[in-house]
C-alpha positions in Angstrom: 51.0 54.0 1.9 49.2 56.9 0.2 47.9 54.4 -2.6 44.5 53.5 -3.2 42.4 49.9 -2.9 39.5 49.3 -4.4 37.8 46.2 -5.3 34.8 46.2 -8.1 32.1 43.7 -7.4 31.0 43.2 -11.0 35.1 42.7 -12.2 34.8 39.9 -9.1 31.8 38.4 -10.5 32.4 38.5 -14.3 35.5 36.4 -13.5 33.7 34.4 -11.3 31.4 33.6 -14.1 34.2 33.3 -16.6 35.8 30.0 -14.8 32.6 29.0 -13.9 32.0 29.1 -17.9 35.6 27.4 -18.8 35.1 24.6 -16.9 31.8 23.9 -18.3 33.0 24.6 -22.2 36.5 22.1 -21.1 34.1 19.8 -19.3 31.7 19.6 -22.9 35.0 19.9 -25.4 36.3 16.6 -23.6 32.7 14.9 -23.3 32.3 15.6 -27.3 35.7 14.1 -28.1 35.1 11.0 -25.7 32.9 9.2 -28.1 35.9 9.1 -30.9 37.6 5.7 -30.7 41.4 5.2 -31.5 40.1 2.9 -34.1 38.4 5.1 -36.1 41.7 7.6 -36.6 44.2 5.7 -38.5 47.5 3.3 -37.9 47.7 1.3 -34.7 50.4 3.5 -33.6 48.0 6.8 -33.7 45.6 4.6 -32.8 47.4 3.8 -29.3 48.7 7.5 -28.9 45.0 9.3 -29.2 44.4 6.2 -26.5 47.0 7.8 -24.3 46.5 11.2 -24.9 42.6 11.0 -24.4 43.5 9.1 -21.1 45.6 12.3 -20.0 43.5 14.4 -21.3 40.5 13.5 -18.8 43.3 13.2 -15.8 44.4 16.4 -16.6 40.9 18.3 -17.4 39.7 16.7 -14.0 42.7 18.1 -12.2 42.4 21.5 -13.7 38.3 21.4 -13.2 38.9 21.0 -9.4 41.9 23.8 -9.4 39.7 25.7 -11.3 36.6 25.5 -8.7 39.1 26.4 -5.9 39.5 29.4 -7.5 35.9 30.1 -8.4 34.8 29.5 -4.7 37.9 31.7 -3.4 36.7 34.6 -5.8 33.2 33.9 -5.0 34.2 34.0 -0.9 35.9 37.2 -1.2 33.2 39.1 -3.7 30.4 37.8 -0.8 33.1 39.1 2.0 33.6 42.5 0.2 29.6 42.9 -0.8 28.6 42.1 3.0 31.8 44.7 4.4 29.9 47.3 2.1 26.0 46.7 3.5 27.6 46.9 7.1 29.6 50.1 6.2 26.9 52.0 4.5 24.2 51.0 7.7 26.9 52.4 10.0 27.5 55.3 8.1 23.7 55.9 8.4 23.9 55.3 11.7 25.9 57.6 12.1 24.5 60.3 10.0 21.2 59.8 12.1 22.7 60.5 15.1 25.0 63.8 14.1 21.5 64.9 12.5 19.8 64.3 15.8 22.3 65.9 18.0 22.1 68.7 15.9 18.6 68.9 15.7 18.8 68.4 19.5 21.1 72.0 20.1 18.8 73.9 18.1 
């Protein structure tokens, strides 16, 4: 157990920020293909499988949106966790330095 944990902030939040960012770019690539009709592609056939796929396509980007903001808030619950642990350590470490500076000044 001689091994070493650390956890940087700013790694937590750039990630944060990164899914935060993919689901808005998968959110705008499917809202920018929405507005193409089957019709407009080719054969009835590809006409009926863009239907389907654009049908699955917003099942699935809706499912992996939500996943996605599960993640995002987890990351976001443990960077908040991590940054509060780290206010409350360094007051106690002042704390703490205060009073070994007093009690020293005190047997002087």
């Amino acid at each position: 157990m001689g091994g070493e944990f650390k956890v940087d902030l700013d790694h937590l939040k750039s990630f944060r920020d990164a899914l935060k960012q993919s689901v808005e770019e998968l959110e705008a690539a499917r809202r920018a293909l929405a507005h193409v009709r089957a019709d407009q592609i080719g054969t009835a056939r590809l006409d009926d499988a863009c239907d389907r796929f654009q049908h699955r396509w917003q099942h699935g980007t809706e499912q992996l949106k939500e996943l996605v903001k599960a993640v995002g808030g987890g990351v976001e619950t443990t960077m908040l966790s991590y940054e509060r642990f780290e206010e409350e350590l360094s007051k106690s470490l002042r704390r703490m330095g205060d009073t070994a500076a007093a009690n020293a000044a005190g047997t002087h």
